[in-house]
C-alpha positions as CSV (number, residue, x, y, z in Angstrom):
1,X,16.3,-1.0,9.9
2,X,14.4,-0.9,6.3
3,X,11.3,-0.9,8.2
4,X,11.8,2.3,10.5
5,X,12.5,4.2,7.0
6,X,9.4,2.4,5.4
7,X,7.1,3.7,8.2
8,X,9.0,6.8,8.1
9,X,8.5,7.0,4.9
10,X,4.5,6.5,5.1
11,X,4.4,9.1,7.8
12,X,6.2,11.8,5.6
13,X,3.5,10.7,2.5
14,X,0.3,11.2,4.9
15,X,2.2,14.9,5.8
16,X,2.9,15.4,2.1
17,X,-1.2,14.4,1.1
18,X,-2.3,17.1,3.9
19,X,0.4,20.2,3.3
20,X,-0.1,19.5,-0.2
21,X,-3.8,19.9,-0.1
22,X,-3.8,22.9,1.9
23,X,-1.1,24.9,-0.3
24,X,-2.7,23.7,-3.5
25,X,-5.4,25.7,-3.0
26,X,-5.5,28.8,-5.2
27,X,-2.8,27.0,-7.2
28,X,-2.7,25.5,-10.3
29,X,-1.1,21.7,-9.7
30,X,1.7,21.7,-12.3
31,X,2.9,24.9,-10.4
32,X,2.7,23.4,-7.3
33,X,4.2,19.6,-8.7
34,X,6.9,22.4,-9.7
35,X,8.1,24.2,-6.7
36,X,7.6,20.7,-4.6
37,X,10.0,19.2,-6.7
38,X,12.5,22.0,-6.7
39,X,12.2,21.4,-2.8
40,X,12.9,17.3,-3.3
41,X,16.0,18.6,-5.7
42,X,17.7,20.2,-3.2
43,X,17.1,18.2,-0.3
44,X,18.2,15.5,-2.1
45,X,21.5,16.9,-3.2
46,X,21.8,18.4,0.0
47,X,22.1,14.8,1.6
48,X,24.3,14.0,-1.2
49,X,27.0,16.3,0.2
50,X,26.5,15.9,3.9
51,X,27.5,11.6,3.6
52,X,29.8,12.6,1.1
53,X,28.4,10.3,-1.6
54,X,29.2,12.6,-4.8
55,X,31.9,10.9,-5.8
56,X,29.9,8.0,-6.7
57,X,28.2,9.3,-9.3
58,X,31.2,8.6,-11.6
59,X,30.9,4.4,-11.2
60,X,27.3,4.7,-12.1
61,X,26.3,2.4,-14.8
62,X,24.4,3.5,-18.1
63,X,21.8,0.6,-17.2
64,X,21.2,2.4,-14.2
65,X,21.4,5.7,-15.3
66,X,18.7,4.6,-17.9
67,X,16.3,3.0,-15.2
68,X,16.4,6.0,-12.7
69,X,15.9,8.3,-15.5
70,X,12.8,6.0,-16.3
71,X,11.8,6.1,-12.6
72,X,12.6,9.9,-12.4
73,X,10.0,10.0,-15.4
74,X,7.4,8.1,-13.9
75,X,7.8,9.4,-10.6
76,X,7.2,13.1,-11.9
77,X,3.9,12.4,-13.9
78,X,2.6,10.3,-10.9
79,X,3.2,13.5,-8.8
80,X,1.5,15.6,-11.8
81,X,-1.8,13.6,-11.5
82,X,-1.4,13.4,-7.5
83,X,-1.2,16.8,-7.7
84,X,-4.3,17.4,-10.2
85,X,-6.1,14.7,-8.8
86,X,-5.7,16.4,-5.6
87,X,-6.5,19.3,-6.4
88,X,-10.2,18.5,-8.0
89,X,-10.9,16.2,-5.2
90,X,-10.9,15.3,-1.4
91,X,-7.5,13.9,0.0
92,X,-9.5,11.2,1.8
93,X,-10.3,10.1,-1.7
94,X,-7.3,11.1,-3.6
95,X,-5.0,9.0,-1.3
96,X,-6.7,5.6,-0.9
97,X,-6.7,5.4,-4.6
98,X,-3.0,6.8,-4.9
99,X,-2.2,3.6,-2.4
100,X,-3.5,1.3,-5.1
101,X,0.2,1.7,-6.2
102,X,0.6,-1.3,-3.5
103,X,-1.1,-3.9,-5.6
104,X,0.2,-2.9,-9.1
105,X,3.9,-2.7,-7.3
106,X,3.2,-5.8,-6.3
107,X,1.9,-7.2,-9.9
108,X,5.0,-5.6,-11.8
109,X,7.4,-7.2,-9.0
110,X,6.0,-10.6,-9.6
111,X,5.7,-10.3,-13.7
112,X,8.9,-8.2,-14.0
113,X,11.0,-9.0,-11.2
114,X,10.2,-12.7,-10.5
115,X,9.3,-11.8,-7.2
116,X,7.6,-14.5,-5.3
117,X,3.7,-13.9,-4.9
118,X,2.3,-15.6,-1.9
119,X,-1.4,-16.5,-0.9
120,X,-0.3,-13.8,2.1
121,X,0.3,-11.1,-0.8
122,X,-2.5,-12.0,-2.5
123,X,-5.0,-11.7,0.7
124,X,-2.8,-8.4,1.4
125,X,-4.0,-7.1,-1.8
126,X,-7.4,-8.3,-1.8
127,X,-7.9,-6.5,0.9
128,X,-6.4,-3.1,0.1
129,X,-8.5,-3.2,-3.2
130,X,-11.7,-4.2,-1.2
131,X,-10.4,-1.1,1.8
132,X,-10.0,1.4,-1.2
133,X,-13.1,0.6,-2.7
134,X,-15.2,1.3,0.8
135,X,-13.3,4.4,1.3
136,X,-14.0,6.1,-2.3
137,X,-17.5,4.8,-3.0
């Protein structure tokens, strides 16, 4: 089942690169990392409610509170350079370099989360560095 939300998931990020790029237009980007985020707020509480989960937010840990404020962080400056980055440039550059976020997750899992790196990971992100570079250059 992960992998039906994982491709979901990349099919919502190609639809994010491509509304975002045509509503960013005229807009300055921290605006428009602004109002998309107020958008990903309420969705996201919205889903809280409709499963019912709310209640759990009382067993959460302060480890855990402290690592998805952390990922809250980085996840909002990553959208504020997406959003500048997309801005000043074409999303069929923007993106590919965006999706370099595969190798470095892929790095930090290994260093930080003693993740097993195998010669087919290592291929895998040979070639998306090798892909990106064709696409950009």
């Amino acid at each position: 089942m992960w992998f039906w939300f994982a491709l979901g998931s990349a099919v919502f990020a190609a639809l994010t690169s491509i509304l975002a790029k045509i509503g960013i237009e005229g807009v300055n980007s921290n605006l428009a990392t602004a109002i998309r985020t107020v958008v990903v707020v309420v969705m996201a509480w919205g889903m809280v409610f409709l499963t019912h989960t709310q209640g759990g937010i009382k067993s959460i840990s302060q480890k855990s509170w402290l690592f998805l404020i952390l990922s809250g962080l980085a996840t909002g400056a990553s959208w504020l350079c997406y959003y500048k980055a997309l801005q000043m440039g074409n999303a069929s550059k923007v993106v590919p370099i965006d999706k370099l976020s595969v190798i470095i997750t892929l790095v930090m899992a290994f260093l930080f989360l003693h993740e097993e790196f195998t010669p087919k990971s290592l291929i895998g992100c040979g070639l998306i560095g090798a892909g990106t570079l064709l696409m950009v250059l």
